[in-house]
C-alpha positions in Angstrom: 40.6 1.5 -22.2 38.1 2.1 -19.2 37.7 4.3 -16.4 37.3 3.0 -12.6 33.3 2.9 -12.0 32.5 5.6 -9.9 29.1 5.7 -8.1 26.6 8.6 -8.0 24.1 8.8 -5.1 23.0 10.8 -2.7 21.4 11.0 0.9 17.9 10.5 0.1 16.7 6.8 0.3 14.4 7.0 -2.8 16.6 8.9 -5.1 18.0 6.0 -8.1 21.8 6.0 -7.4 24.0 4.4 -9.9 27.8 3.4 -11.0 29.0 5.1 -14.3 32.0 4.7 -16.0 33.8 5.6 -19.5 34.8 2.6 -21.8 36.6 3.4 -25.1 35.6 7.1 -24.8 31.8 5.8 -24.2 30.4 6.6 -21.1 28.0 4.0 -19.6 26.1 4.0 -16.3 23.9 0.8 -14.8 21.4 1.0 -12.1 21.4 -2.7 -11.0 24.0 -5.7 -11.6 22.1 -7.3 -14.2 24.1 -6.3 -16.8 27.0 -8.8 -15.3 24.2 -11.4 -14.1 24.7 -10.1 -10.6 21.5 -9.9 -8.5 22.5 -6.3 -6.8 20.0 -4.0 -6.8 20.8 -1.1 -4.5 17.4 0.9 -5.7 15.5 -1.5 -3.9 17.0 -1.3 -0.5 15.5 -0.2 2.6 18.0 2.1 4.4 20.6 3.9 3.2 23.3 1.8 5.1 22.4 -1.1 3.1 21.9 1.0 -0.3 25.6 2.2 0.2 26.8 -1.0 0.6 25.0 -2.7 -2.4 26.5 0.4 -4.6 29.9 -0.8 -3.5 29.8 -4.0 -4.1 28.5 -3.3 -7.6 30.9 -1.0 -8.4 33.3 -3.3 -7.5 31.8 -5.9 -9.7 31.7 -4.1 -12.1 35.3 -3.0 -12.2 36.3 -6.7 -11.8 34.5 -7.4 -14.7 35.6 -4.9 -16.5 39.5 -6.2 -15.8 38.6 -9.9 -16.9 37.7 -8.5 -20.2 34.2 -7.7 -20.4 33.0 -5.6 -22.8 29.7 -3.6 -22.2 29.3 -3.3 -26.2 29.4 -6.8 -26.9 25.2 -7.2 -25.4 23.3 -4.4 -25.1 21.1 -4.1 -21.8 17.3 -4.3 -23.4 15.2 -1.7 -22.5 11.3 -3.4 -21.6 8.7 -1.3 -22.6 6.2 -1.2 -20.3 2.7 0.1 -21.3 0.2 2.4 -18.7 -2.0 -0.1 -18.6 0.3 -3.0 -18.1 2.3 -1.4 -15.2 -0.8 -0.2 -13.3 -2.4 -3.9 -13.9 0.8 -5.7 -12.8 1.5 -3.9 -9.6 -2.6 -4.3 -8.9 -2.3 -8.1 -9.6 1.0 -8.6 -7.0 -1.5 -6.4 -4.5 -4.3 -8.4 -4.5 -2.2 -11.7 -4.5 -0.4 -10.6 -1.5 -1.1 -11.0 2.6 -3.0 -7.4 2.4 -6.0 -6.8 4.3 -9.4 -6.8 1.9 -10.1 -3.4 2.7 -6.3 -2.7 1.3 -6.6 -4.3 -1.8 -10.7 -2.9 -2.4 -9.0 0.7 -2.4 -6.2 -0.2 -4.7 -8.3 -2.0 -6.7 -10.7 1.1 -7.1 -8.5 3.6 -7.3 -6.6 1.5 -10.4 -10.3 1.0 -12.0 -10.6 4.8 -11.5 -7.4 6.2 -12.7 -7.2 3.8 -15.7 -11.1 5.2 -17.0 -9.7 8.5 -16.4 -7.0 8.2 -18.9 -7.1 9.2 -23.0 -7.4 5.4 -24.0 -4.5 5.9 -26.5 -2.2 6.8 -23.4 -3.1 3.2 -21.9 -0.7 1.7 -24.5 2.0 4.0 -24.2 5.1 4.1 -22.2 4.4 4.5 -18.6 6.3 7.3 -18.1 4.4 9.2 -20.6 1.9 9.5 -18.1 1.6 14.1 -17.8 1.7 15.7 -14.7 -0.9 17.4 -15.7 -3.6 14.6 -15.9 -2.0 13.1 -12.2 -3.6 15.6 -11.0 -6.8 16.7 -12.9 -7.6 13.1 -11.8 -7.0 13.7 -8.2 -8.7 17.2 -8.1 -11.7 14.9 -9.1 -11.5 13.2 -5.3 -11.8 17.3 -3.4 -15.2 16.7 -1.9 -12.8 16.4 1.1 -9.3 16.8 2.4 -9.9 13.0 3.9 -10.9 11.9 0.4 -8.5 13.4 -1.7 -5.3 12.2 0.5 -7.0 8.4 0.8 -6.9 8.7 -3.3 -3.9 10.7 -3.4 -2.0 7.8 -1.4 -3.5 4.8 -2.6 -2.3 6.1 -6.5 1.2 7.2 -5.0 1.5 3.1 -4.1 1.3 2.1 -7.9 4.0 4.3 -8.5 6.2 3.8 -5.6 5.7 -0.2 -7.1 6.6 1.5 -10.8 9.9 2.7 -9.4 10.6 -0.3 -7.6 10.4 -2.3 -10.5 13.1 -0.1 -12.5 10.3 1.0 -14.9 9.9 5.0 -13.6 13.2 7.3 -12.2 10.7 9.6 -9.9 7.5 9.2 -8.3 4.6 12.3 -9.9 2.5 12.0 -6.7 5.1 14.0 -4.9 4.5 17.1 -7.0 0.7 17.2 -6.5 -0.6 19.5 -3.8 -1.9 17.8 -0.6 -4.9 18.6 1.6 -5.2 19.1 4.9 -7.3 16.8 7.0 -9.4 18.6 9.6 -9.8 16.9 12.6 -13.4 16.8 14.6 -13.9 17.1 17.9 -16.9 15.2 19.5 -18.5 15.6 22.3 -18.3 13.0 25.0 -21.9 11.7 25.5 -22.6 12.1 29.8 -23.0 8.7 32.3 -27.3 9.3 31.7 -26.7 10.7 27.6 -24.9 7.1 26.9 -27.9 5.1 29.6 -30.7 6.6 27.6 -29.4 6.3 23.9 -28.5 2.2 25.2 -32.1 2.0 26.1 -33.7 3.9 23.2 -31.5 1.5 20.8 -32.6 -1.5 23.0 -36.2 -1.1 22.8 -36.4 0.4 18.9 -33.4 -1.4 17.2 -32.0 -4.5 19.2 -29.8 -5.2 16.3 -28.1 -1.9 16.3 -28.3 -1.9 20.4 -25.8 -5.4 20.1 -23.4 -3.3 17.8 -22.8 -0.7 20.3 -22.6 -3.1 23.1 -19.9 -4.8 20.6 -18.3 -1.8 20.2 -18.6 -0.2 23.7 -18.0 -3.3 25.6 -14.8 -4.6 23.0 -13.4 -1.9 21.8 -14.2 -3.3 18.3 -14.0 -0.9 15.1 -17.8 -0.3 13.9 -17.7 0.3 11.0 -15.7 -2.9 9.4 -15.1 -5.3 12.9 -18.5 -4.9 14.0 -20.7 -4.8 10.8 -18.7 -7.8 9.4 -18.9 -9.9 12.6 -19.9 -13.6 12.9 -21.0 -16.2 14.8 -17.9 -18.1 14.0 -16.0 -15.1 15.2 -17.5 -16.0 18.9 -16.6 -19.3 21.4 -19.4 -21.0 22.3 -19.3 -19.8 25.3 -19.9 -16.3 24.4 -16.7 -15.5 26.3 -14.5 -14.3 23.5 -13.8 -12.8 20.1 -11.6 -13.8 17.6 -10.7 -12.2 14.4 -8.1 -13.1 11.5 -5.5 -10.5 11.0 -7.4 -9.9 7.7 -10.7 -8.8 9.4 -8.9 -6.4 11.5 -7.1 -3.0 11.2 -3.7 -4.2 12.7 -3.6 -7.1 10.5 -2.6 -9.4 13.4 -4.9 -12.2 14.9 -7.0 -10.5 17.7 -8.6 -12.1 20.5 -10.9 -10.1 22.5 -12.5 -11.0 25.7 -16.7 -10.4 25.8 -17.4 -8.6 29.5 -20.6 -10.5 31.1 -23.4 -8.0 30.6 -22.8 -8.6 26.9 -22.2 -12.3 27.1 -25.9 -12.5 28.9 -27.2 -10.2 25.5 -25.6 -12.4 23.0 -27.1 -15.7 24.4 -30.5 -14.4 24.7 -30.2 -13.2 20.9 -27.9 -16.0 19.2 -28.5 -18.9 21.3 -30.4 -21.6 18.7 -28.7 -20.2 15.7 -26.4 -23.0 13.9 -25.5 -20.7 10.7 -21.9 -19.2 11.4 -22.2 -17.2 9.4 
């Protein structure tokens, strides 16, 4: 009457493996063990160790189940339609209400404002994997002004549908078929002892804000152009001995506490001492 379920896979982690197997003549194949109202879903696994082992225990669900009786005609798996629009607005929505950094969720917000403009607006309420190649990557050849640009776009779309797949709603993930660019590296000349003296006290005596950034940045090792530019006084002790920042204000996303050397500490208390707002 059945078959044992046999599983397909492979070695590749983000290939969709499955168990198939033949009942009356009919040959059926499942992805996940929601068809049994098992929570196995081997496609979402994180190494391949623990992908195998999922697969194996569905397949033996499965085959249980299949021996008790169950009938895979009797209710037919639904298949949920999920439109362009809907899938790129869902994954954006579980993004921005998740632990990322700001800077994380600006870009994926963007780059889902972007893509979604870009597309025919009868293709928003189709099928999201009606999506052509072809318009993947006229919309990406948009972002060429740079090799840096068009692999930060190229990357942050790729995380929708990396989401897509997770979700069960797309097989394959297009961005892997689009070219990439090449990033070209710069290399910058290391300012001399008297350079980095005179450009400190050309800064100091035309633009003391600016002079305080590199200070920041020179004497703390903080990141200019996001740690620095977005820094507070609540960031600082009183004391002017310290730095703190929340793992969402910084690039490693984990709280950072940095120490403020004393020829900066006498430079912030000339220029901040007196100010109450933090912020």
């Amino acid at each position: 009457m059945f078959t044992p379920p046999q599983i397909s896979t492979n070695e590749k982690l983000e290939a969709r493996s499955f168990i198939y197997f033949y009942y009356q003549n009919k040959r059926y194949k499942f992805y996940n063990g929601r068809k049994i109202n098992l929570n196995l879903f081997p496609n979402h696994a994180k190494t391949i160790k623990v992908k195998n082992t999922l697969l194996e225990q569905m397949r033996f669900e499965y085959h249980k189940a299949l021996s008790n009786g169950w009938n895979p005609n009797e209710v037919e798996e639904q298949i949920e339609i999920v439109t362009v629009e809907n899938g790129f607005k869902s994954v954006l929505n579980e993004k921005l209400n998740s632990p990322y950094s700001k800077f994380y969720k600006r870009d994926l917000e963007k780059t889902c404002e972007q893509f979604l403009e870009f597309l025919p607006p009868a293709l928003l309420e189709k099928d999201i994997k009606s999506i052509p190649q072809k318009l993947i990557e006229e919309f990406l050849n948009g972002y060429k002004s740079s090799g840096r640009n068009y692999m930060n776009k190229r990357r942050s779309l790729s995380i929708f549908f990396s989401e897509l797949i997770r979700k069960d709603y797309l097989e394959k993930n297009p961005i892997i078929k689009t070219s990439k660019q090449k990033t070209k590296a710069t290399l910058h000349e290391i300012y001399t002892d008297q350079q980095l003296k005179d450009v400190l006290a050309f800064l100091k005596e035309n633009y003391y804000n600016l002079y305080l950034c590199a200070l920041v940045t020179y004497g703390c090792l903080l990141r200019p152009h996001q740690e620095v530019r977005q820094l507070r006084l609540r960031h600082m002790n009183k004391e002017f001995t310290e730095i703190r920042l929340a793992g969402s204000e910084n690039k490693s996303g984990r709280v950072r506490t940095v120490f403020i050397p004393s020829f900066l500490q006498t430079e912030l208390k000339t220029r901040l001492n007196g100010i109450d707002d933090l912020e």
